[in-house]
N, C-alpha and C positions, 0 to 999 in steps of 0.2 A: 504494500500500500504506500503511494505516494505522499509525503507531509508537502504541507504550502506552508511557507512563511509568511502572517500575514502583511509585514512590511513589503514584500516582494509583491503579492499580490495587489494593494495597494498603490501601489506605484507604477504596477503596469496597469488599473485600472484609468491612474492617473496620464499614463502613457496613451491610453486609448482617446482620451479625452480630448490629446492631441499633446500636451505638453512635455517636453525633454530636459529633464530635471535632473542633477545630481542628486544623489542621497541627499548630501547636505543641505542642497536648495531646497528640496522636499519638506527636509527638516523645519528649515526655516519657516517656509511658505502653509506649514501644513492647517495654522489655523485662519491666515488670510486665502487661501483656495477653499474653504466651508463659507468663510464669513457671506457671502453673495447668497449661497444657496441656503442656507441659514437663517439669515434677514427674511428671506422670501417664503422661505417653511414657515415662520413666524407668522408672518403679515397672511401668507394664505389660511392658516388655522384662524386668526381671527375672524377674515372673511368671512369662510364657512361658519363660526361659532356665530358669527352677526347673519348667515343669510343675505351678505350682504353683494348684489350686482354690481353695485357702482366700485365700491374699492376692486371688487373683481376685475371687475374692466380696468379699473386703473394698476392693475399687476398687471394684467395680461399688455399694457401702453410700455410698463418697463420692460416686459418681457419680449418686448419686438424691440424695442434701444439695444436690449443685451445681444438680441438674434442679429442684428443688422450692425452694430457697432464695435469698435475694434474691445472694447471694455464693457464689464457689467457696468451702470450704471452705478449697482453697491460696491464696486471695485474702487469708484471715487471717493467713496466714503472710506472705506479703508486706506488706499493711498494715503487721503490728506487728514486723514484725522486718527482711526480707530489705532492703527500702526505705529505713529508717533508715542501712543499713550502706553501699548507694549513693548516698542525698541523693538521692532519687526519690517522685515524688508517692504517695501513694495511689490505689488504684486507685476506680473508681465502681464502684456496684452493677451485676451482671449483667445485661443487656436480655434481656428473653421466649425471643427469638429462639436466643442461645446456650444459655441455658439448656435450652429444647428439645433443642438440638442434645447437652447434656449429657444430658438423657433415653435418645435414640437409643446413643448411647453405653453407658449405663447398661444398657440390654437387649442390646446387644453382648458386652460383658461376662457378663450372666449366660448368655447362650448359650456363650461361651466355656467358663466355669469347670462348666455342667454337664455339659461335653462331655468336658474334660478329668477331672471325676468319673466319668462314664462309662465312662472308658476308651479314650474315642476321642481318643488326643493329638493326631494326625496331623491331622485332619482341625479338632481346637479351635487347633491352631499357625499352618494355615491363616486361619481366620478373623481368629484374634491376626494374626496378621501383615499381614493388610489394615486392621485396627484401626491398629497404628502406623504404617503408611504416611498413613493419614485423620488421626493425632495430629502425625505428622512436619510433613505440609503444613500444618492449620492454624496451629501453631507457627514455620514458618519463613515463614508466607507470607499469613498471617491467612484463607488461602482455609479455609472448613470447610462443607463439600459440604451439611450435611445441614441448614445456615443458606440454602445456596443451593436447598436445593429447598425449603423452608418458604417462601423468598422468592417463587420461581414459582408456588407453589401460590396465595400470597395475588397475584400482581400477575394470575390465571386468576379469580380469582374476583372480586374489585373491577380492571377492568382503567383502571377511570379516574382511581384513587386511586398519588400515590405510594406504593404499600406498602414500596418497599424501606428508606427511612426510618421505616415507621410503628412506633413502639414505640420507637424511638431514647432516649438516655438519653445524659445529660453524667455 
């Protein structure tokens, strides 16, 4: 039987994400690479606790900045501020990969909050609620599902090319 280290794991899930990290940078980065997806676990639990459409939509407005933008939008927040207060690097710009995966999210969300406009809570708390479990894990665990099947899609299509580093970013 096979053992995983889960640092090693970890770090290639963080690999899949897109980014090319030393150990060390890792080290450094490991609670400013949560902090983004974290804020957002946050603010979406409240959402769903509130029922609330309109902050939905207003997640799902950051979660298109993050999909389309070289930075989470909470990346800024930690850059200039949260960072300073730990003696913590900066973070790097967001690789393709995440960012996608911020996309996926982004349309998540708006299914969410026009569900919950609808009138259909039951079934938008549902969805919410499989959303923070997919927020919970990347955050506690760097795994984010929707980086891993972007990942398989490209190692199906160029099968002779490392893709699961391609796009990587220091």
């Amino acid at each position: 039987m096979r053992t995983v280290d889960a640092g090693a794991w970890m770090r290639g899930n963080l690999t899949t994400q897109g980014y090319c990290l030393s150990d060390s940078e890792r080290r450094d980065l490991a609670l400013g690479l949560r902090f983004s997806t974290g804020l957002c676990l946050s603010l979406v639990v409240v959402a769903l606790v509130l029922a609330s459409p309109v902050m939905v939509f207003a997640l799902s407005a950051i979660g298109a900045v993050a999909g389309f933008g070289a930075r989470h939008p909470f990346d800024h927040l930690w850059n200039h501020g949260a960072r300073h207060l730990l003696g913590a690097p900066p973070l790097p710009p967001t690789p393709p990969r995440r960012r996608d995966a911020f996309k996926v999210g982004t349309a998540w969300l708006l299914v969410v909050g026009a569900l919950l406009t609808a009138g259909a809570t039951t079934v938008a708390l549902m969805l919410g609620g499989l959303l923070v479990a997919a927020c919970a894990t990347v955050t506690a665990t760097n795994l984010c599902l929707p980086s891993e099947t972007f990942a398989w899609i490209e190692r199906r299509r160029t099968p002779t090319s490392a893709s699961n580093t391609q796009g990587a970013v220091r």
